[in-house]
FIDOLUM-549981 format. One line per 2 residues: number of its first residue (from 1); their letters; for each residue x, y, z of N, C-alpha, C. Coordinates in steps of 0.1 Angstrom, whole numbers, plus 2048, in hexadecimal, padded with zeros to 3 digits. Layout:
N
NUM> A> X/Y/Z/X/Y/Z/X/Y/Z ~ ... .
# end
This chain:
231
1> XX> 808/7F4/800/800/800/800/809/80C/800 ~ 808/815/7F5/80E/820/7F3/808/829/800 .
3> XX> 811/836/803/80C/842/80A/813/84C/804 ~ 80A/859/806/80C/864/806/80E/872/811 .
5> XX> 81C/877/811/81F/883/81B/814/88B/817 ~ 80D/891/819/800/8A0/816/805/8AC/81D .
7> XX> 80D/8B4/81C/812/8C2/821/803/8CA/81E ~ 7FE/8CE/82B/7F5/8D6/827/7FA/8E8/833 .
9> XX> 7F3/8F0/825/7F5/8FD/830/7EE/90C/837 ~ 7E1/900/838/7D6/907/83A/7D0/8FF/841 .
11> XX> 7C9/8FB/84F/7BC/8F0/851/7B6/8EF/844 ~ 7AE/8F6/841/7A2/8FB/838/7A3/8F3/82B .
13> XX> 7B0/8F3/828/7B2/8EC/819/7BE/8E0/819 ~ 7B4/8D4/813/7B9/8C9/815/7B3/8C1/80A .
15> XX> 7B9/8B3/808/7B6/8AB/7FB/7A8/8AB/7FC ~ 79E/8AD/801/790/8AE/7FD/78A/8A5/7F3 .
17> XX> 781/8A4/7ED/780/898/7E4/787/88C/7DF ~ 797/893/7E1/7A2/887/7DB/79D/87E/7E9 .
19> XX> 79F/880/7F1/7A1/877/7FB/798/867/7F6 ~ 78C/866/7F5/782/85E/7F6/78E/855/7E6 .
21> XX> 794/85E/7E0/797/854/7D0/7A7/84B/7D7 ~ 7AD/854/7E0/7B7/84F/7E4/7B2/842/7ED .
23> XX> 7AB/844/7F8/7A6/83F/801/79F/82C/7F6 ~ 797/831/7ED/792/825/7E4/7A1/81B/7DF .
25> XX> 7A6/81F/7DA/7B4/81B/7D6/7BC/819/7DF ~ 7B9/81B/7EC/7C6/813/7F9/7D0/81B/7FA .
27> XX> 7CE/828/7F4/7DD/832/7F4/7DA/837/802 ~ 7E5/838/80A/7E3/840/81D/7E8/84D/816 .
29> XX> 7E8/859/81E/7EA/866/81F/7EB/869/82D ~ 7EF/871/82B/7F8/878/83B/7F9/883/839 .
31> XX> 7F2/88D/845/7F5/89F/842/7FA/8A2/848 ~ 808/8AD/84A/810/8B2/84E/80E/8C2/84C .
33> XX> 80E/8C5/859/80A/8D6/85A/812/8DB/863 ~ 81D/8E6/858/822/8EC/85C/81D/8F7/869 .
35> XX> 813/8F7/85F/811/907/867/80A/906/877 ~ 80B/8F6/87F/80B/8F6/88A/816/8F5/892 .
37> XX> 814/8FA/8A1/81F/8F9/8A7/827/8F0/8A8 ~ 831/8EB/8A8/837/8DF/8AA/83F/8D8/89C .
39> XX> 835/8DB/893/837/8D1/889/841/8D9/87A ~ 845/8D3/873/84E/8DC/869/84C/8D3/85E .
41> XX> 850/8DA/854/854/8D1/846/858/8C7/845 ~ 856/8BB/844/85B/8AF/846/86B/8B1/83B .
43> XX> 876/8A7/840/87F/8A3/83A/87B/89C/82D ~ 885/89B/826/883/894/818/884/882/81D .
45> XX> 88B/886/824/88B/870/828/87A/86F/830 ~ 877/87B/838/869/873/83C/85B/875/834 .
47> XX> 85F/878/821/851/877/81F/852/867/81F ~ 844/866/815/83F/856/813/843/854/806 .
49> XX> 837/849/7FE/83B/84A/7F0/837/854/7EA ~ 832/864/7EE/82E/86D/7E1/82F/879/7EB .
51> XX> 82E/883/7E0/82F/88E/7EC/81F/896/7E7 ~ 818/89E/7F2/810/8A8/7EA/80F/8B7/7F3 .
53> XX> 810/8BE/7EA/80E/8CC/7EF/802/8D2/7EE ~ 7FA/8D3/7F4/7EA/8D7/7F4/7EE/8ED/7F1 .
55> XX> 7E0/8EC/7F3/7DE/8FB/7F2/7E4/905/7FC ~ 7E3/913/7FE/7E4/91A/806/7D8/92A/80C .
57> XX> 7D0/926/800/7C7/936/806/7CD/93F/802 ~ 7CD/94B/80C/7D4/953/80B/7E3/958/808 .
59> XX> 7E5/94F/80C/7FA/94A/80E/7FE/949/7FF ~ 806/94C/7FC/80F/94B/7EB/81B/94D/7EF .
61> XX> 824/950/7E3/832/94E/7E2/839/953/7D6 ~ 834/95E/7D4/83A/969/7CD/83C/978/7D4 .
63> XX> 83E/978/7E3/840/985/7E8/836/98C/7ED ~ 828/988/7EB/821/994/7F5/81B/98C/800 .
65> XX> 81A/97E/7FF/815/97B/80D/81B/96C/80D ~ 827/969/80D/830/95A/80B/82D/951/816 .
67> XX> 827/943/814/825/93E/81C/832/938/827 ~ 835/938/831/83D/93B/83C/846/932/839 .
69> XX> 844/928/830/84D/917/833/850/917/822 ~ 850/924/819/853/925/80F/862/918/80A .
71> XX> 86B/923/812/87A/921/80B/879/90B/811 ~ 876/906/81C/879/8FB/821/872/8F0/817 .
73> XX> 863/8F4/813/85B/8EE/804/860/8ED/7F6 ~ 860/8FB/7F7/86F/8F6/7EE/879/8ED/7E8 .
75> XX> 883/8E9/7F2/88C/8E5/7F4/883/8D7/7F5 ~ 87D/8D2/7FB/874/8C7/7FC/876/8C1/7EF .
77> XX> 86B/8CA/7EA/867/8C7/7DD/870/8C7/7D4 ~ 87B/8CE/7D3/886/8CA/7CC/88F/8BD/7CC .
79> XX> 88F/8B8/7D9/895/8AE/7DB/88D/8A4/7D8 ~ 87D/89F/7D6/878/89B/7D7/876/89A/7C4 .
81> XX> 879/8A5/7BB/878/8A4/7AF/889/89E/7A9 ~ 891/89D/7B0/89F/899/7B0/8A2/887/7B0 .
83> XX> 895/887/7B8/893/87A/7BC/888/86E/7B7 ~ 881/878/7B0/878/871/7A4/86D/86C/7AE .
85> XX> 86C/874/7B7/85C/874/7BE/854/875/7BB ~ 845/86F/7BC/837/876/7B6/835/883/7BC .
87> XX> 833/891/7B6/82D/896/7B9/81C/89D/7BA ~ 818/89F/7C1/807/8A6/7BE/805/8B4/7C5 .
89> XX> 805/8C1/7BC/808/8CD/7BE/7FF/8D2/7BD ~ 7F3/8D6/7C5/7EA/8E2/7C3/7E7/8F0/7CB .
91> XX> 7E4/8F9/7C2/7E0/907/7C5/7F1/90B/7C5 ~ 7F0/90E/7D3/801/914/7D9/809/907/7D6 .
93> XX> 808/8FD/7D8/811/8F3/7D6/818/8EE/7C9 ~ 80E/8F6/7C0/813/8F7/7B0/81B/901/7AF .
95> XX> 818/908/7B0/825/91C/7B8/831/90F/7BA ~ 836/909/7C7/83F/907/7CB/844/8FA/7C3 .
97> XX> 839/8F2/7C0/844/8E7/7B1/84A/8F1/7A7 ~ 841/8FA/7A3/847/900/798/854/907/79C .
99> XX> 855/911/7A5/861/916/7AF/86B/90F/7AD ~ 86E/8FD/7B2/874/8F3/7B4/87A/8EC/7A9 .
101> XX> 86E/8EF/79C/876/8EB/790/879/8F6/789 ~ 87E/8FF/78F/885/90D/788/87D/912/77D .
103> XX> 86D/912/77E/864/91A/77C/866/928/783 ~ 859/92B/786/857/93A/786/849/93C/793 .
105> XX> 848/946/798/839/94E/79B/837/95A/796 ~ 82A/95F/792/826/96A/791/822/970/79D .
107> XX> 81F/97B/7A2/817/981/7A8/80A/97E/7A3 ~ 7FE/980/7B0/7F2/983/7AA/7EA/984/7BA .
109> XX> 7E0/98F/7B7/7D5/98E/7C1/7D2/981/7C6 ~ 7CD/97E/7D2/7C3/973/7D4/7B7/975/7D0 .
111> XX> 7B2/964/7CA/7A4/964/7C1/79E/957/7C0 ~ 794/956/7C1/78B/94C/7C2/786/94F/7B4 .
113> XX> 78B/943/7AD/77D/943/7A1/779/936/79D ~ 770/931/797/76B/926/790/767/92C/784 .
115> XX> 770/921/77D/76D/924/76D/772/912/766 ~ 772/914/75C/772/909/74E/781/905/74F .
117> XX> 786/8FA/74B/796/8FB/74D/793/8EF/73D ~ 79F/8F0/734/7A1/8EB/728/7AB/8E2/726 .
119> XX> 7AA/8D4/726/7B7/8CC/720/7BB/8D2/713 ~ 7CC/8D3/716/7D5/8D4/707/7DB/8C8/703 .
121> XX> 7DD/8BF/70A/7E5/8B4/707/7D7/8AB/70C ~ 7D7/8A2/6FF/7C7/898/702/7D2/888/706 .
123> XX> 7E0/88C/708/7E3/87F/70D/7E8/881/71A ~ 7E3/88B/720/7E3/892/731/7E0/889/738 .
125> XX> 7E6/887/744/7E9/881/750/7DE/86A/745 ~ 7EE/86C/73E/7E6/85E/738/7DA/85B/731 .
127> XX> 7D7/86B/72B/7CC/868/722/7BC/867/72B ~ 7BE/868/735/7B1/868/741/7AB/877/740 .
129> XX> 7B7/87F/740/7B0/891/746/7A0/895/73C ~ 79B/899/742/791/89D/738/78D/8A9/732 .
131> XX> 787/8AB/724/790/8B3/71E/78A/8BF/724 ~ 781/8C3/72C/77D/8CD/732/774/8CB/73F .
133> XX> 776/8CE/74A/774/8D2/75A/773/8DC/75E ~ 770/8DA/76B/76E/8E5/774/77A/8EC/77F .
135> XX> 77E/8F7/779/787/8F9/77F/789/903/78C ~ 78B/900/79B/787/90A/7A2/792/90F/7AC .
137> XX> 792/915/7AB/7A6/91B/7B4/7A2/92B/7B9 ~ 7AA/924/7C4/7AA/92D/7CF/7B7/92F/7D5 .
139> XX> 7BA/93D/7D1/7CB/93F/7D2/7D0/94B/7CF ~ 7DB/94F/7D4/7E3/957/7D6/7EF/957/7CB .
141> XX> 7F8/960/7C4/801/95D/7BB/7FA/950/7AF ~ 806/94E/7A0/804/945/799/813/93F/797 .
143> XX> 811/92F/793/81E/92D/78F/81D/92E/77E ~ 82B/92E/77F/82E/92D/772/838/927/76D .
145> XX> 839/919/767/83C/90F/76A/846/912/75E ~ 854/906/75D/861/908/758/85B/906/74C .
147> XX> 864/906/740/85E/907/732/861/8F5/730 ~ 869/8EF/735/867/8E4/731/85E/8DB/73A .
149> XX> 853/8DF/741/848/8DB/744/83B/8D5/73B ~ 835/8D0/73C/829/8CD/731/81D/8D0/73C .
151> XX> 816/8DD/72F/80C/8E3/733/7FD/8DA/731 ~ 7F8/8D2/73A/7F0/8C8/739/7E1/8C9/733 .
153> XX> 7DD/8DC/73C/7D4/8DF/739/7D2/8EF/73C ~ 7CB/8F6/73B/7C9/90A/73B/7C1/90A/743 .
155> XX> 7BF/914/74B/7AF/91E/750/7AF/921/744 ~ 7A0/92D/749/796/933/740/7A0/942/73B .
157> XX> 7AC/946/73E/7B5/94D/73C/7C2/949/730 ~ 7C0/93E/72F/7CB/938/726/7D9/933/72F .
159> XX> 7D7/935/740/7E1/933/742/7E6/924/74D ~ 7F0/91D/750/7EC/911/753/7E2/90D/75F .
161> XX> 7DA/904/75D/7D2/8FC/767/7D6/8F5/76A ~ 7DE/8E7/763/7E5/8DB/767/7F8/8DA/75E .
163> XX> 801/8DB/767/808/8D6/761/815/8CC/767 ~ 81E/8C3/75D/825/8BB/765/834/8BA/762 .
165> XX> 83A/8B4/76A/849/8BB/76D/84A/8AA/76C ~ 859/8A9/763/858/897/75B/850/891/75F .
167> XX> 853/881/765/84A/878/763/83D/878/772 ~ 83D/87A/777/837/87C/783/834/882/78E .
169> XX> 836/891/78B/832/89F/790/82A/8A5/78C ~ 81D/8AB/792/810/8B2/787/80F/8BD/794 .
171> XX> 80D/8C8/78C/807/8D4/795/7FA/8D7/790 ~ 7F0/8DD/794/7E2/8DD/795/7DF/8F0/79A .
173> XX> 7DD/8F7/791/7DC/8FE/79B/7C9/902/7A2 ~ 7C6/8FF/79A/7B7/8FE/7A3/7B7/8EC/7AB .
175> XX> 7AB/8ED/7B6/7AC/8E1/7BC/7A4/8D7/7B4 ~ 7AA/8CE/7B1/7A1/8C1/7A5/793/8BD/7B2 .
177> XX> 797/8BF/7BE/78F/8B5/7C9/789/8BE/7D2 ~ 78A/8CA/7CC/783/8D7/7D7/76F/8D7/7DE .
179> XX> 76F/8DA/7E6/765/8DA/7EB/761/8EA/7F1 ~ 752/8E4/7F1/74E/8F0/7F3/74B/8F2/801 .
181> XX> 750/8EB/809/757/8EA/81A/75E/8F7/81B ~ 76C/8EF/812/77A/8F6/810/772/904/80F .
183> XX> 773/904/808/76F/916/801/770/91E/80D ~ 761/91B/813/758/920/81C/764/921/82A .
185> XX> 769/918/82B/775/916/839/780/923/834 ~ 785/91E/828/78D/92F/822/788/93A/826 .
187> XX> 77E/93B/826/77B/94A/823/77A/94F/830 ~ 775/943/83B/778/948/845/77D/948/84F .
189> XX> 78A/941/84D/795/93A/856/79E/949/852 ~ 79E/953/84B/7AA/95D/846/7A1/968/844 .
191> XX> 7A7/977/84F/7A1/980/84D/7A0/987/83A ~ 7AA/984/835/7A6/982/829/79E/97D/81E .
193> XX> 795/980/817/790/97D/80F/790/97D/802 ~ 790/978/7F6/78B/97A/7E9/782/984/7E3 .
195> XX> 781/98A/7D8/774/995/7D8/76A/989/7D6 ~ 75E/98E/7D9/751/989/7D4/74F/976/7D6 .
197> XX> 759/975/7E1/754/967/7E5/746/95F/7E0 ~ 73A/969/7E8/72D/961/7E7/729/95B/7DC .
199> XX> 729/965/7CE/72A/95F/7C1/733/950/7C0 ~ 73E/952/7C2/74A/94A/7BE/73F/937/7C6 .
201> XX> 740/93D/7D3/73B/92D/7DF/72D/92A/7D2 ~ 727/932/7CD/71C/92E/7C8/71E/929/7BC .
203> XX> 727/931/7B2/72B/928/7A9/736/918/7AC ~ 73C/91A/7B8/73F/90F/7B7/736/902/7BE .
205> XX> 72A/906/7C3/723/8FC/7C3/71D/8F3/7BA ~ 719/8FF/7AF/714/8F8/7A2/71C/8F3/798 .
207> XX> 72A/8F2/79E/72E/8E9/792/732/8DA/79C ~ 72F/8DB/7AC/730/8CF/7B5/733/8BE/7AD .
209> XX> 72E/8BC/7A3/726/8B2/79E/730/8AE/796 ~ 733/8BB/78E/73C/8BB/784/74D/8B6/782 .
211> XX> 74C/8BE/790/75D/8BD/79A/75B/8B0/79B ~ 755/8A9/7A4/751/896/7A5/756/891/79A .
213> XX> 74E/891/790/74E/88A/785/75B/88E/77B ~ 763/898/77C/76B/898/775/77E/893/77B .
215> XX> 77A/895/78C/782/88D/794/784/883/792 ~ 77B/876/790/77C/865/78B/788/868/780 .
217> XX> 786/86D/774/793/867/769/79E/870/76D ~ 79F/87A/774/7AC/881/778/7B9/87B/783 .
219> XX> 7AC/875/788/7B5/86B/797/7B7/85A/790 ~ 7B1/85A/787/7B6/84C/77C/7C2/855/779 .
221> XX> 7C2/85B/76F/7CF/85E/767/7DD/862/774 ~ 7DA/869/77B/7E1/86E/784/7E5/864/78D .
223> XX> 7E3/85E/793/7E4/84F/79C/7ED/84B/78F ~ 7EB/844/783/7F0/842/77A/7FF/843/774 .
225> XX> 801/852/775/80F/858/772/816/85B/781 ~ 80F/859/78C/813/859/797/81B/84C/798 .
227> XX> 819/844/795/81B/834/799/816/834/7A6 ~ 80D/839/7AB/805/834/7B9/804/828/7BD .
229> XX> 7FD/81F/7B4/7FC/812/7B9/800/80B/7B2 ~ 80E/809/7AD/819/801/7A8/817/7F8/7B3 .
231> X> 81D/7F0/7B3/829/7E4/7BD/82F/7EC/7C1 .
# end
């Protein structure tokens, strides 16, 4: 039975829907949070078989509000891309793969949107991804991933939604497995907010259904190029 380290850095935001696909498949997970007393960045000898970096909220990593365990995630994740680890990068955790494989961040406001996200490559995460979903992210800064990266798939902006770093690293920057828990916990775990939340929670209830159903062939293909449940 495979397991997964889960760096998360927020209560509020966590594998959320992934869990029940992992969970079906025998994969364990384990969350590690920094941002409680006591606990730190795990070493590179103590992840498991994969690493994942969940979201952040408000927190980014392009200089106006860096999440605190920046530079140590990093290094993590570098070592961990050195090492031919699975990685699973979303929101902020795609910021810091991309960082790691001498990508980039942009600046950007924090923003809640739900919008349309488009496959470019129809042989993405093994030919499973589908060619259009529901995309919904909630985040601070954007990455911007190395040029020899393969861009998997766009937001409604043209710019990446899914991409992966060689054979078994994928960043995500909206959550494939988001809930409309999460959301609602965001908005109000952080005196900060998003503009116009209420709209945003409402549109992402109505695409609830959507997110489900397009989760099944993402966590096929992804599990897949993961080697999750190899031997």
């Amino acid at each position: 039975m495979k397991a997964l380290t889960v760096v998360q850095h927020t209560s509020a935001d966590y594998l959320g829907l992934i869990e029940d696909h992992l969970e079906g498949r025998r994969i364990r997970f384990s969350y590690v949070r920094p941002f409680t007393e006591g606990t730190s960045v795990p070493a590179y000898a103590e992840v498991a078989d994969g690493l994942v970096l969940l979201g952040g909220g408000p927190w980014g990593s392009a200089g106006m509000r860096d999440v605190p365990t920046l530079a140590e995630e990093i290094a993590l994740t570098r070592a961990a891309l050195m090492h031919g680890l699975p990685i699973i990068a979303i929101g902020l955790g795609a910021q810091i793969l991309s960082l790691a494989a001498d990508g980039r961040v942009e600046a950007a406001d924090l923003r809640f949107t739900v919008e349309t996200a488009r496959r470019l490559d129809p042989d993405g995460l093994n030919g499973f991804l589908p060619e259009t979903f529901p995309h919904a992210c909630y985040m601070r800064d954007r990455p911007v991933p190395p040029d020899y990266a393969s861009i998997l798939a766009v937001d409604a902006q043209g710019l990446p939604a899914i991409f992966q770093i060689g054979d078994n690293a994928v960043g995500f920057t909206g959550h494939p497995g988001f809930k409309l828990a999460m959301a609602e916990d965001l908005i109000m775990e952080f005196e900060e907010t998003p503009p116009d939340p209420a709209s945003k929670l409402e549109a992402l209830r109505l695409v609830k259904t959507q997110i489900e159903d397009a989760l099944v062939p993402t966590m096929t293909g992804l599990v897949g190029i993961t080697g999750l449940m190899r031997p």
